[in-house]
MDTraj code that builds the backbone (N, CA, C; nanometers):
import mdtraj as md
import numpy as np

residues = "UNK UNK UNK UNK UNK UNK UNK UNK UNK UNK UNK UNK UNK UNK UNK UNK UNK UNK UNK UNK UNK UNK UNK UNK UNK UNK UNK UNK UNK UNK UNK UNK UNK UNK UNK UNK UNK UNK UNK UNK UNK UNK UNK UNK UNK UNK UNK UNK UNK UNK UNK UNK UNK UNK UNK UNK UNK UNK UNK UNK UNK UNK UNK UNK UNK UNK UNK UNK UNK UNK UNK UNK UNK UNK UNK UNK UNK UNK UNK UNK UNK UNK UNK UNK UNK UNK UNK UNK UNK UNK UNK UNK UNK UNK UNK UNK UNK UNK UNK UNK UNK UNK UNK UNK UNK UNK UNK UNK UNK UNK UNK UNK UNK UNK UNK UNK UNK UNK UNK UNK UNK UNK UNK UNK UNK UNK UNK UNK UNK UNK UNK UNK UNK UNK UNK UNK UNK UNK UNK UNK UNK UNK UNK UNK UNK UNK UNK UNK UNK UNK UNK UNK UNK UNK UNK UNK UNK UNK UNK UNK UNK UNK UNK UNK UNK UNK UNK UNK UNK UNK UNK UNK UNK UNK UNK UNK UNK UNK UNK UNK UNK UNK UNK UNK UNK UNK UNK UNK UNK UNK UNK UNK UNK UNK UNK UNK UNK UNK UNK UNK UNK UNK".split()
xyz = np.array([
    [-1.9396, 3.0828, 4.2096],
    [-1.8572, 3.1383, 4.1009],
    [-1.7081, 3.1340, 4.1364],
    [-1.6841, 3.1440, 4.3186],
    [-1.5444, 3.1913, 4.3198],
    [-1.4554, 3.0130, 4.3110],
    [-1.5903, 2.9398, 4.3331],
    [-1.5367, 2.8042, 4.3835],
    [-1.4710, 2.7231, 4.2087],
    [-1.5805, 2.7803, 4.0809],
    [-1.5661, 2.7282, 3.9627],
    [-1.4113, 2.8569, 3.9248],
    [-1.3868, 2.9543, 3.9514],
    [-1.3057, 2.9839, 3.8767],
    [-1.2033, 2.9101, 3.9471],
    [-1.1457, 2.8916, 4.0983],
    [-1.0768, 2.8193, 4.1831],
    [-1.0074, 2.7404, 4.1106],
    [-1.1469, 2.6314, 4.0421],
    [-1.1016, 2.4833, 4.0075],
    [-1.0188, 2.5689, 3.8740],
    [-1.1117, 2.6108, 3.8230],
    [-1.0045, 2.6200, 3.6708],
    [-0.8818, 2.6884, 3.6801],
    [-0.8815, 2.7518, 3.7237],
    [-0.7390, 2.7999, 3.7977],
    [-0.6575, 2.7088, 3.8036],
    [-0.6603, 2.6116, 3.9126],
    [-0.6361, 2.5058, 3.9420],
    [-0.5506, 2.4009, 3.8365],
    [-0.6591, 2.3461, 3.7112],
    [-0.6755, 2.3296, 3.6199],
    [-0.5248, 2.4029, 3.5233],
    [-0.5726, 2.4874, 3.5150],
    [-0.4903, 2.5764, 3.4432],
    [-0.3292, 2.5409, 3.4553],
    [-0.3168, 2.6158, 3.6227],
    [-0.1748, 2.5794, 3.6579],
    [-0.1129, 2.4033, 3.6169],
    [-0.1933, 2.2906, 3.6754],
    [-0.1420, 2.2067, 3.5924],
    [-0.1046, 2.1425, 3.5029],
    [-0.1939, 2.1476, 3.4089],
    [-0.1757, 2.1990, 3.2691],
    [-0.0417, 2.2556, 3.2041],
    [-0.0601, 2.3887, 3.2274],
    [0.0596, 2.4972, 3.2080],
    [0.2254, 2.4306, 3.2960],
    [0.1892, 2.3560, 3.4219],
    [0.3416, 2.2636, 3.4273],
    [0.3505, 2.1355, 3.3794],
    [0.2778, 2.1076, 3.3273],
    [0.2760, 1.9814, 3.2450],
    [0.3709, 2.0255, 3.1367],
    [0.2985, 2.1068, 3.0508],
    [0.3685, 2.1356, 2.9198],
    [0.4788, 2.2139, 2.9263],
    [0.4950, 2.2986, 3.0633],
    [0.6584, 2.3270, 3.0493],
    [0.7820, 2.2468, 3.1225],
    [0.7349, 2.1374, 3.1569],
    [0.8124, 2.0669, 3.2527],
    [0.8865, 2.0079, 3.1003],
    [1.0119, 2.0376, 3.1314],
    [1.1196, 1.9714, 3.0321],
    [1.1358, 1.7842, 2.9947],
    [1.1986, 1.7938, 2.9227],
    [1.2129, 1.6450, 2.8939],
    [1.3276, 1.6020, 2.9840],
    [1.3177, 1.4622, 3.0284],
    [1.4061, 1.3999, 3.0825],
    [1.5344, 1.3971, 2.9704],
    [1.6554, 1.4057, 3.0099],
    [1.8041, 1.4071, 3.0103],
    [1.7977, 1.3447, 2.8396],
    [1.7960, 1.1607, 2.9319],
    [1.7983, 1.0535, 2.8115],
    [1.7176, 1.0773, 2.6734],
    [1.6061, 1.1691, 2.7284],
    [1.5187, 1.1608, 2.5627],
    [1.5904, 1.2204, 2.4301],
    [1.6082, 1.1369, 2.3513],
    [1.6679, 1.1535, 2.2112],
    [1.8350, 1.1131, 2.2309],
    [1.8915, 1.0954, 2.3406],
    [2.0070, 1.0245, 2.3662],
    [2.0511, 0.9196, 2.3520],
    [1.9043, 0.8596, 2.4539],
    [1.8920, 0.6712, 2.4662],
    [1.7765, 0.6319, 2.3817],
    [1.8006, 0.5311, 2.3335],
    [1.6781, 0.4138, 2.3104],
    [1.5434, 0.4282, 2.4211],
    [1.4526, 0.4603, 2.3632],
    [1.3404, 0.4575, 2.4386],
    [1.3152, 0.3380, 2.5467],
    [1.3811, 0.1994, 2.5260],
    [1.3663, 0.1040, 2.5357],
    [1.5238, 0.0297, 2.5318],
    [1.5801, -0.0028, 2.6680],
    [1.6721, -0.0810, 2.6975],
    [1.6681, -0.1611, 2.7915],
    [1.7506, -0.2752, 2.7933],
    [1.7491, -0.4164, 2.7809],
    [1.8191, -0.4641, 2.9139],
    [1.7212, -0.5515, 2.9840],
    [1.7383, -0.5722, 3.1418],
    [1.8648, -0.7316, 3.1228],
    [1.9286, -0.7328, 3.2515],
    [1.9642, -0.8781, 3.2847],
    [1.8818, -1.0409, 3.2118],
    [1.7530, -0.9589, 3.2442],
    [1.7230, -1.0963, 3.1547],
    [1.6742, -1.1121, 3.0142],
    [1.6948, -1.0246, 2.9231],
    [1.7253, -0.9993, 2.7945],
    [1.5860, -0.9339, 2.7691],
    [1.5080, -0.8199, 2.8787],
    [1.3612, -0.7895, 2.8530],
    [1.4041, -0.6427, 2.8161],
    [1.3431, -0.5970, 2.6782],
    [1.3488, -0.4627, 2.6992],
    [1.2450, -0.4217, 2.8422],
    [1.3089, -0.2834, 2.8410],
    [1.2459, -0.2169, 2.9614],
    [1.1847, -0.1012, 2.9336],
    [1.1370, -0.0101, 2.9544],
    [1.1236, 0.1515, 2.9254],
    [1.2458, 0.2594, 2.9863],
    [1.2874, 0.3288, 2.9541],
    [1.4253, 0.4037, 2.9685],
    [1.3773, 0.4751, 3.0866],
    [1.2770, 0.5883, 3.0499],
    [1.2088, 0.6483, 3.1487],
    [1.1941, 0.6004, 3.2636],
    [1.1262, 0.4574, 3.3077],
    [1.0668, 0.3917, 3.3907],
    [1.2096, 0.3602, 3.5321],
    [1.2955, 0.2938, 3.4018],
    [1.4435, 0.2852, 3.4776],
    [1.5576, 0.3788, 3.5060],
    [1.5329, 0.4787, 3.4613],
    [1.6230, 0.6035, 3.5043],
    [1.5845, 0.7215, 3.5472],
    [1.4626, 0.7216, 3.5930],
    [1.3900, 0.8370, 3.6359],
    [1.4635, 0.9141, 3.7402],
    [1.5273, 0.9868, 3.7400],
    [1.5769, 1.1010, 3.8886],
    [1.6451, 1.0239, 3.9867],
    [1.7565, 0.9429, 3.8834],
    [1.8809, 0.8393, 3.9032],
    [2.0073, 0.9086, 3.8529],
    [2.1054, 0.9146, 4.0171],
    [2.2384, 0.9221, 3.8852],
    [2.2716, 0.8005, 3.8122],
    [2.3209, 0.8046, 3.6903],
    [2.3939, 0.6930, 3.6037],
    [2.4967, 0.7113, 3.5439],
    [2.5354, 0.5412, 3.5880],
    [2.6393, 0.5689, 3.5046],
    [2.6834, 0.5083, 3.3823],
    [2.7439, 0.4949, 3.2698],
    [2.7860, 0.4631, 3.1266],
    [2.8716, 0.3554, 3.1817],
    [2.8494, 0.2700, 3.1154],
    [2.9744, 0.1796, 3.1440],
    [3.0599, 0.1250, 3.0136],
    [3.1093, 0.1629, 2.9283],
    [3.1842, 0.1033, 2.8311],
    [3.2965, -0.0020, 2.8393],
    [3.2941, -0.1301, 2.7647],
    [3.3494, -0.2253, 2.8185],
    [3.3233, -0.3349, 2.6658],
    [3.3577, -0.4215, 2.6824],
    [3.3754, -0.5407, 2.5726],
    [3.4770, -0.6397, 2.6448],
    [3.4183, -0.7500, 2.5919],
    [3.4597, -0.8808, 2.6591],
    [3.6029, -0.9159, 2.6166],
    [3.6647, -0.8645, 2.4779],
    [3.7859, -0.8890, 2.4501],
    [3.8681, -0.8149, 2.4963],
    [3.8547, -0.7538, 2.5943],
    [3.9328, -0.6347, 2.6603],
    [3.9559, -0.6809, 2.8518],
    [4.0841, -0.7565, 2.8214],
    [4.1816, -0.7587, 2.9460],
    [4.1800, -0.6607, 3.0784],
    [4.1624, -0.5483, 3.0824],
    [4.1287, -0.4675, 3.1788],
    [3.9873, -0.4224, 3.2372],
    [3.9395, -0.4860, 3.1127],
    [3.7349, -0.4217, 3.1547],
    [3.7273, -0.6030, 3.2151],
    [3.7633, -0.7177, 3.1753],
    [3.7364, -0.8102, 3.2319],
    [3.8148, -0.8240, 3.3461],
    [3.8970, -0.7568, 3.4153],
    [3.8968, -0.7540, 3.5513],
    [3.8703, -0.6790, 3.6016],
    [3.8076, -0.5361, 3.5593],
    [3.7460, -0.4413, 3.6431],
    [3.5881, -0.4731, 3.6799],
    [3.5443, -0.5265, 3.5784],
    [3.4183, -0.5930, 3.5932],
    [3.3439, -0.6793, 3.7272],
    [3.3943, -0.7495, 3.7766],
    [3.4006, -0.8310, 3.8257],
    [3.3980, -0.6970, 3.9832],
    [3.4435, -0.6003, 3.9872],
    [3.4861, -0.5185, 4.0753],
    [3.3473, -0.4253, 4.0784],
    [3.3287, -0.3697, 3.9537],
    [3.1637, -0.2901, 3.9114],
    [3.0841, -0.3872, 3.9941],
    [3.0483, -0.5046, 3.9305],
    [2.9443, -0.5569, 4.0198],
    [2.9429, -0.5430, 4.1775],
    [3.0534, -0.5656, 4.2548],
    [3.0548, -0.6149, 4.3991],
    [2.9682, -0.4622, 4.4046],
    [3.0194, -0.3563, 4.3203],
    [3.0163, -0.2536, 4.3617],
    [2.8605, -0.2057, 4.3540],
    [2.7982, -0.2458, 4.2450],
    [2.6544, -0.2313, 4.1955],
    [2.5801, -0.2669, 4.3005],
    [2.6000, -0.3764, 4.3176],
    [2.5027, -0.4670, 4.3947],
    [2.5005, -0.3892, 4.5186],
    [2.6319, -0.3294, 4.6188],
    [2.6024, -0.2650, 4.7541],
    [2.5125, -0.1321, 4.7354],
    [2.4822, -0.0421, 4.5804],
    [2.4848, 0.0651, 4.5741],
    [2.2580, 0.0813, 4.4856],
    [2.2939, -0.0214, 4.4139],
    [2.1722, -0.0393, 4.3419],
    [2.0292, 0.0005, 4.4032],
    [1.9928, -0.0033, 4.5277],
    [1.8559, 0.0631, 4.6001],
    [1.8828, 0.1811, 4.6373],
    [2.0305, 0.2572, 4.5948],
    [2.0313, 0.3852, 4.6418],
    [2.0300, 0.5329, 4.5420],
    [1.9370, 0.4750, 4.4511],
    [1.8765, 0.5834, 4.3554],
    [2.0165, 0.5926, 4.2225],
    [2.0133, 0.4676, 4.1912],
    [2.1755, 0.4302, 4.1204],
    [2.1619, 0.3373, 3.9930],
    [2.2049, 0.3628, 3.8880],
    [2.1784, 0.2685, 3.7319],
    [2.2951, 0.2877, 3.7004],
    [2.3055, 0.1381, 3.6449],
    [2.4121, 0.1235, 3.5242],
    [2.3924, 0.0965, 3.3954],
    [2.4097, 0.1509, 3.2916],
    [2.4478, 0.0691, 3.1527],
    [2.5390, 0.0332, 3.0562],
    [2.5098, -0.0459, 3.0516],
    [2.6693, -0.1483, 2.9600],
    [2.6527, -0.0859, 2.8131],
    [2.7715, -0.0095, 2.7552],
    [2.7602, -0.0035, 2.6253],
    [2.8845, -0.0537, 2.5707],
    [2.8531, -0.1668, 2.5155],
    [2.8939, -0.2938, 2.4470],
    [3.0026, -0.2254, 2.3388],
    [3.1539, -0.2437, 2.3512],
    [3.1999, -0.2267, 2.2192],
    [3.2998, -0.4059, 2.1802],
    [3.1595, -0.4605, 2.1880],
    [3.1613, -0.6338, 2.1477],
    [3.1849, -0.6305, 1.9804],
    [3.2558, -0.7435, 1.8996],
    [3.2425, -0.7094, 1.7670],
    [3.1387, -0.7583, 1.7175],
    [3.0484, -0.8046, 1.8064],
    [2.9198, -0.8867, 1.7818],
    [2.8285, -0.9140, 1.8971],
    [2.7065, -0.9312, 1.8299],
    [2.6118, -0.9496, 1.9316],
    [2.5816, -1.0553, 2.0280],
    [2.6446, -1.1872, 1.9829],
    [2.6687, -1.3026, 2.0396],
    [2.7687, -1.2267, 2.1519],
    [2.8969, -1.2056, 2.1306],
    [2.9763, -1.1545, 2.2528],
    [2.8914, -1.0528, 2.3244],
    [2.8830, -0.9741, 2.2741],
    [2.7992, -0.8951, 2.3887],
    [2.7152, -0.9542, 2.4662],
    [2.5803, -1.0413, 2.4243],
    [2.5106, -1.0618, 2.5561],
    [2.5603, -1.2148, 2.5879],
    [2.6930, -1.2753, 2.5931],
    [2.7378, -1.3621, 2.6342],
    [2.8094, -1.2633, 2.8107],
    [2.8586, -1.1377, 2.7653],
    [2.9448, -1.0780, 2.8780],
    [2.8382, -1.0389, 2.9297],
    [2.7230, -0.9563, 2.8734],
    [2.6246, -0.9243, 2.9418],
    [2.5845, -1.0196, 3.0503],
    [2.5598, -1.1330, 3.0616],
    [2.5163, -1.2559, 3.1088],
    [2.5942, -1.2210, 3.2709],
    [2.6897, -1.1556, 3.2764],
    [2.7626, -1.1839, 3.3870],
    [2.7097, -1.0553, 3.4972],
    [2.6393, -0.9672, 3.4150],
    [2.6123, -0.7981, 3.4567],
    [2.5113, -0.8186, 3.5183],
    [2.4309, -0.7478, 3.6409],
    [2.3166, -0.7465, 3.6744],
    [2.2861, -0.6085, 3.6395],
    [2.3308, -0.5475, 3.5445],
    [2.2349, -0.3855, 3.5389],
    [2.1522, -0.3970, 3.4300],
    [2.2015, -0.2629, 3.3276],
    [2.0622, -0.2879, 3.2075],
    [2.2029, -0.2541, 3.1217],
    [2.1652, -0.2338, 2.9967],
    [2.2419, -0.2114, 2.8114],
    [2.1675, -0.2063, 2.7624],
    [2.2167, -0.0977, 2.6410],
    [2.2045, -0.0666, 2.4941],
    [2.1768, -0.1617, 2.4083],
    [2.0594, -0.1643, 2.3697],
    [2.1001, -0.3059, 2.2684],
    [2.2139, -0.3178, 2.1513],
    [2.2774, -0.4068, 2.1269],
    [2.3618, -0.4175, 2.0352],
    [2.3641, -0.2879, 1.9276],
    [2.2428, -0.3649, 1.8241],
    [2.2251, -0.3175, 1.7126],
    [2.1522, -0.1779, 1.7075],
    [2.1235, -0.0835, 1.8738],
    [2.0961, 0.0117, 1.8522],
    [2.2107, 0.1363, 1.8162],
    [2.1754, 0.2166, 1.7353],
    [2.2987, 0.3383, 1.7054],
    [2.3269, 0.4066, 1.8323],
    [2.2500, 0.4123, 1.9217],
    [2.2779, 0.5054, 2.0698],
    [2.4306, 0.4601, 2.1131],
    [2.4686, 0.3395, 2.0800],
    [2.5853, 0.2877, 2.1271],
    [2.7017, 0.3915, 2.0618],
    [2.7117, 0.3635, 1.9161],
    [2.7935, 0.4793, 1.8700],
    [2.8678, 0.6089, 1.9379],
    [2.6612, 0.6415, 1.8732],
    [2.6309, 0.8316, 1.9254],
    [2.7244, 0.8238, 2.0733],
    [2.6660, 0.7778, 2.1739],
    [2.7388, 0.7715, 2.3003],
    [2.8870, 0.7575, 2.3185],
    [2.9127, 0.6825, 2.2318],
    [3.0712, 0.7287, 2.2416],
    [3.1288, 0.7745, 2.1853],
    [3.0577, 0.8431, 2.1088],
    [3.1251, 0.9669, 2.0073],
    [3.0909, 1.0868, 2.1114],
    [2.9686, 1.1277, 2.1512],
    [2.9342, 1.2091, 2.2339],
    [3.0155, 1.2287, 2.3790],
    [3.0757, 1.1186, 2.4183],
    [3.1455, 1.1020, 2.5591],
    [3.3226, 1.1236, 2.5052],
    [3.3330, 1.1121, 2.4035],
    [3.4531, 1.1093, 2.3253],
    [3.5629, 0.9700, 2.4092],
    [3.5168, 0.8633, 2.4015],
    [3.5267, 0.7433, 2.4782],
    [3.6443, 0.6871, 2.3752],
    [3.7615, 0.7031, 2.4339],
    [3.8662, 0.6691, 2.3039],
    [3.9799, 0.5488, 2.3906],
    [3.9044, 0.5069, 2.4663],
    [3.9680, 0.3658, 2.5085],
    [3.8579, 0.2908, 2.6152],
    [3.8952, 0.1637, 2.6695],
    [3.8003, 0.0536, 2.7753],
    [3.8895, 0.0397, 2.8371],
    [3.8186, 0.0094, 2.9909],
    [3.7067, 0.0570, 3.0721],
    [3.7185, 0.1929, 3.0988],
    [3.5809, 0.2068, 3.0382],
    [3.5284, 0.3757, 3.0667],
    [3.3937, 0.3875, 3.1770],
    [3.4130, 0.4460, 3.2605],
    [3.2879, 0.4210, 3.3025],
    [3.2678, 0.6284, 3.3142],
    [3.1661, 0.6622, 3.2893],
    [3.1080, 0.7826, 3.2900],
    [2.9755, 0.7931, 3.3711],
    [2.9880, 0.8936, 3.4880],
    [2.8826, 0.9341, 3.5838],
    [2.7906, 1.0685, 3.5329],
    [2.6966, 1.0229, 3.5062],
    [2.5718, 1.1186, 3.5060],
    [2.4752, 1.1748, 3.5863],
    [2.4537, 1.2913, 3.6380],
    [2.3613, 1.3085, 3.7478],
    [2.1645, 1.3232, 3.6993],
    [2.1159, 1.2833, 3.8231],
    [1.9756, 1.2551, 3.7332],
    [1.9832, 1.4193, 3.6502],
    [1.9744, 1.5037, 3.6369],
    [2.0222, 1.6005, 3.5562],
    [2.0889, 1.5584, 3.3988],
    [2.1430, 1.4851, 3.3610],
    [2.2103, 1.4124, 3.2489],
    [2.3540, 1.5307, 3.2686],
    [2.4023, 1.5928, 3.3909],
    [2.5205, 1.6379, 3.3364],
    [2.6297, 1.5716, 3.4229],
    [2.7075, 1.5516, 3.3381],
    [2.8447, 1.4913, 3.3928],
    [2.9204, 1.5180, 3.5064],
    [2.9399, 1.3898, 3.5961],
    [2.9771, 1.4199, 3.7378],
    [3.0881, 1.4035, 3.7085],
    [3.1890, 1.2681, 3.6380],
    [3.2238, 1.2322, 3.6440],
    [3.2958, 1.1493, 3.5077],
    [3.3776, 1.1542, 3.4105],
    [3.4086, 1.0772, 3.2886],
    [3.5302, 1.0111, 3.3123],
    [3.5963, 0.9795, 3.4268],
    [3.6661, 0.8710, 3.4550],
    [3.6601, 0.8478, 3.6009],
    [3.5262, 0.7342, 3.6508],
    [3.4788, 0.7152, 3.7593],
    [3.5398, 0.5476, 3.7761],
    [3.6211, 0.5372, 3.6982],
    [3.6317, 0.3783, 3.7273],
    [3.7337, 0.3441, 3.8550],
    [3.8335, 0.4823, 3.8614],
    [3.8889, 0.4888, 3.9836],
    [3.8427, 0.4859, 4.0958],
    [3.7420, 0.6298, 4.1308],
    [3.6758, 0.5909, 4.2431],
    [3.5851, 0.5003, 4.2789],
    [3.5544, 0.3767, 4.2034],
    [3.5217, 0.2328, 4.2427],
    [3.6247, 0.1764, 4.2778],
    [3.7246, 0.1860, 4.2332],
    [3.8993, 0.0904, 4.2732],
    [3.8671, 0.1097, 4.4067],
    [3.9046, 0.2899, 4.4315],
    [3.9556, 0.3394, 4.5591],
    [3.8564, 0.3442, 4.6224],
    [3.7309, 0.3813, 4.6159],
    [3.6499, 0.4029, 4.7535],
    [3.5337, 0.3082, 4.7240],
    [3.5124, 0.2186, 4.6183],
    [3.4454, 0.1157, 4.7028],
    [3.2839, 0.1578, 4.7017],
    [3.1869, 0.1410, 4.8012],
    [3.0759, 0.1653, 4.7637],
    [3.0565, 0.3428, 4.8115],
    [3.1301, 0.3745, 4.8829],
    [3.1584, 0.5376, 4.9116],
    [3.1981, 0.6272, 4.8036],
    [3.2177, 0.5587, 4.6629],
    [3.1786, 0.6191, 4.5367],
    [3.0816, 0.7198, 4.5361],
    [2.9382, 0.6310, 4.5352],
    [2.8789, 0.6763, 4.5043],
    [2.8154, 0.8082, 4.6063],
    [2.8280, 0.7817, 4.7212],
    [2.8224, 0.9037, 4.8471],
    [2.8734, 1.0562, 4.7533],
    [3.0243, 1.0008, 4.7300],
    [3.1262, 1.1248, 4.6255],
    [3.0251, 1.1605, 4.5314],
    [3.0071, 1.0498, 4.4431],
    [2.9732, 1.1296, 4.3175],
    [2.8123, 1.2323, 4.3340],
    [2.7371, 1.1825, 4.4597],
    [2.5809, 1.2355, 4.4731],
    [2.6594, 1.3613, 4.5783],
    [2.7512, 1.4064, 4.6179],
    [2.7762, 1.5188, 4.7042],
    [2.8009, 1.6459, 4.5971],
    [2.7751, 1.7335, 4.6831],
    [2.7831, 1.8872, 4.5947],
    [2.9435, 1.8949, 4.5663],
    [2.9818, 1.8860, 4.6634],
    [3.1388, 1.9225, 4.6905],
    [3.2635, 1.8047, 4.5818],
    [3.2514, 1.7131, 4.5520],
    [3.2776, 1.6179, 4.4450],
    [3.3579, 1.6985, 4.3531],
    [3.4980, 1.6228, 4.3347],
    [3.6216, 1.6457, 4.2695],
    [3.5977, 1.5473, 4.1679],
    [3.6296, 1.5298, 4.0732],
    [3.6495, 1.4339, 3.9484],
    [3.8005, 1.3881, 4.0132],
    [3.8597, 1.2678, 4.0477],
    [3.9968, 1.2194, 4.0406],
    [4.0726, 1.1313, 3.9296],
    [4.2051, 1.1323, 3.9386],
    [4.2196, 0.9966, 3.8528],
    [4.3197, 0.9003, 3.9435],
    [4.3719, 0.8425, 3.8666],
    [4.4464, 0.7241, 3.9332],
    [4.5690, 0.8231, 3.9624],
    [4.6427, 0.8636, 3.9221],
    [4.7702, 0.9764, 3.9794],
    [4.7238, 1.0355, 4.1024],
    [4.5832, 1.1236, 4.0681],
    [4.5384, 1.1882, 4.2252],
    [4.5062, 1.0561, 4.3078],
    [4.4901, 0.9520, 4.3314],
    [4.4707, 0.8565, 4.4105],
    [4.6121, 0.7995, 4.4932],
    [4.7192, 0.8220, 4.3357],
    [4.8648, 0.7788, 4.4326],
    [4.9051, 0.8548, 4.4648],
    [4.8976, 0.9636, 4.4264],
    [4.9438, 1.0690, 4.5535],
    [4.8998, 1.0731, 4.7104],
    [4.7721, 1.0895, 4.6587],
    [4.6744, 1.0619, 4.8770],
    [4.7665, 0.9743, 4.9319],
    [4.7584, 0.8591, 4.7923],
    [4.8335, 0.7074, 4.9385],
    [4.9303, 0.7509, 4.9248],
    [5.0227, 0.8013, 4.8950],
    [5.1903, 0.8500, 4.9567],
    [5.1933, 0.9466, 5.0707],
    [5.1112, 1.0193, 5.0292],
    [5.0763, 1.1879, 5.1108],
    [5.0661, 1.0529, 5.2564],
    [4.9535, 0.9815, 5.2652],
    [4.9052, 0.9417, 5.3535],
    [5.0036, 0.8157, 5.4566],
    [5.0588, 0.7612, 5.3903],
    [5.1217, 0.6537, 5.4085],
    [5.3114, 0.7234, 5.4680],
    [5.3299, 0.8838, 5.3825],
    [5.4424, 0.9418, 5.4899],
    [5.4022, 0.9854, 5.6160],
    [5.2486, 1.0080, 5.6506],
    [5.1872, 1.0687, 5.7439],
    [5.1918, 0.9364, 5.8896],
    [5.1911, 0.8458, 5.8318],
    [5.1834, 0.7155, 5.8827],
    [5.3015, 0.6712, 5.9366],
    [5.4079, 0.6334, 5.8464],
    [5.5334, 0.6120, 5.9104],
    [5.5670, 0.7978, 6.0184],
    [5.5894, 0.8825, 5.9601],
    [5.6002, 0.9934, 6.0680],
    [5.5552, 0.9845, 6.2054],
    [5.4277, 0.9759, 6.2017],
    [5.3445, 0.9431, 6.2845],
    [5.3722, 0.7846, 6.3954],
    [5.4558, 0.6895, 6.3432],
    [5.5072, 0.6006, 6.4228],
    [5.6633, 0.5882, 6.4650],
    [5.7196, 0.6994, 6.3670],
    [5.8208, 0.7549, 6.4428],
    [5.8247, 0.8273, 6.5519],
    [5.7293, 0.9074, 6.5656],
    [5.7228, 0.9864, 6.6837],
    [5.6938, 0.9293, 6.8203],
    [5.6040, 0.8194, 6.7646],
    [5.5372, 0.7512, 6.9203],
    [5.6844, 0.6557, 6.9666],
    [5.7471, 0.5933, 6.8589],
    [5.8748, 0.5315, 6.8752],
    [5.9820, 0.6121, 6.9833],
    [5.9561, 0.7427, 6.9580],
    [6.0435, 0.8706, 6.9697],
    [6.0033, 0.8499, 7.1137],
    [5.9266, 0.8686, 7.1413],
    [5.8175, 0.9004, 7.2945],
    [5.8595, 0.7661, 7.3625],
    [5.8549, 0.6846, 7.3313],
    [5.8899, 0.5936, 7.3926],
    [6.0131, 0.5551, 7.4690],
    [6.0957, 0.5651, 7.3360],
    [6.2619, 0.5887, 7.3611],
    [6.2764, 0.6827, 7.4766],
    [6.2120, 0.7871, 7.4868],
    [6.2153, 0.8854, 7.5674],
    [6.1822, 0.8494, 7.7160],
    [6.0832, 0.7680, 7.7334],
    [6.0437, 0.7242, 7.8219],
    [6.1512, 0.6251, 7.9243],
    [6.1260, 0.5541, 7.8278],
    [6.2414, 0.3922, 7.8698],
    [6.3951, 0.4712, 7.9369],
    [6.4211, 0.6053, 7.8455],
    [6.5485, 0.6883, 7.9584],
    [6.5005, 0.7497, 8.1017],
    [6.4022, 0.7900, 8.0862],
    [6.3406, 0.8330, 8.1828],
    [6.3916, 0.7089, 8.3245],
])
top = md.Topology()
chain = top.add_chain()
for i, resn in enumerate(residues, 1):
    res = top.add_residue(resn, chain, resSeq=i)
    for name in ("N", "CA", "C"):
        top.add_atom(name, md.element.get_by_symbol(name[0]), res)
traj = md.Trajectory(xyz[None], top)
């Protein structure tokens, strides 16, 4: 008897976290179904499961996303086995442009003609390109102008954006460090200059 109530017990409890275990982030956000490198839909779920991600907004007629681009990837590619997604949301004036630029991306996108594209940048309030926006597997925002810390730190981005301690920066807080850092530098070779001089009287 104690062994059958056990199981249902058992039973029970899983059950009961089944049905209260919340929905993932993306559900009712994203397309159930978005679209790999090689033009395959995918399952959303399958590819973003307890991943930070990030948004990538961009379009091919846009001078600054086509040279930041080129920079995302080096950056993707070092970062991609480390629990890390991207998606391209296309503000192409057409679908031909879009998966012509797509062609160059190894992550996943929105399909064109899905509305998530919109919603998403109405929702992110995305009012210029390149935008790139960091999401934690949580769906809450690490990050809504991360395109810097790819400039500046490279694949140690993403280290930042998965740490507790994580500042949001922008390009101003970046030129400041390098000044801060770069008077620290010359100072710092004045002095040994100094020491030296000092010496050579000696």
């Amino acid at each position: 008897m104690k062994k059958l109530f056990t199981a249902l017990l058992f039973v029970f409890v899983a059950v009961f976290n089944l049905i209260a275990e919340e929905p993932e982030w993306f559900a009712g956000k994203l397309p159930e179904k978005i679209t790999n490198k090689a033009k395959k839909e995918i399952a959303t779920s399958a590819a973003l499961h307890g991943k930070t991600v990030a948004l990538y907004f961009s379009a091919s007629w846009c001078p600054p996303c086509r040279g930041f681009t080129p920079q995302l990837i080096n950056f993707y590619k070092k970062v991609k086995d480390k629990n890390f997604e991207i998606i391209f949301v296309s503000s192409d004036k057409n679908e031909q442009e879009m998966l012509k630029y797509f062609k160059k991306m190894p992550w996943l996108a929105i399909p064109f003609k899905d509305p998530a594209r919109a919603r998403l940048k109405s929702q992110f309030k995305v009012n210029g390109i390149p935008t790139l926006i960091v999401l934690g597997h949580d769906g809450k925002v690490i990050s809504s102008n991360a395109r810097w810390d790819v400039v500046m730190l490279g694949e140690k981005a993403l280290t930042a954006w998965q740490s507790e301690d994580y500042k949001p920066k922008t390009y101003a807080d970046y030129q400041k460090e390098n000044k801060s850092k770069d008077k620290a530098v010359k100072k710092s070779k004045k002095s040994k200059k100094s020491k030296k001089s000092k010496k050579s009287k000696k």
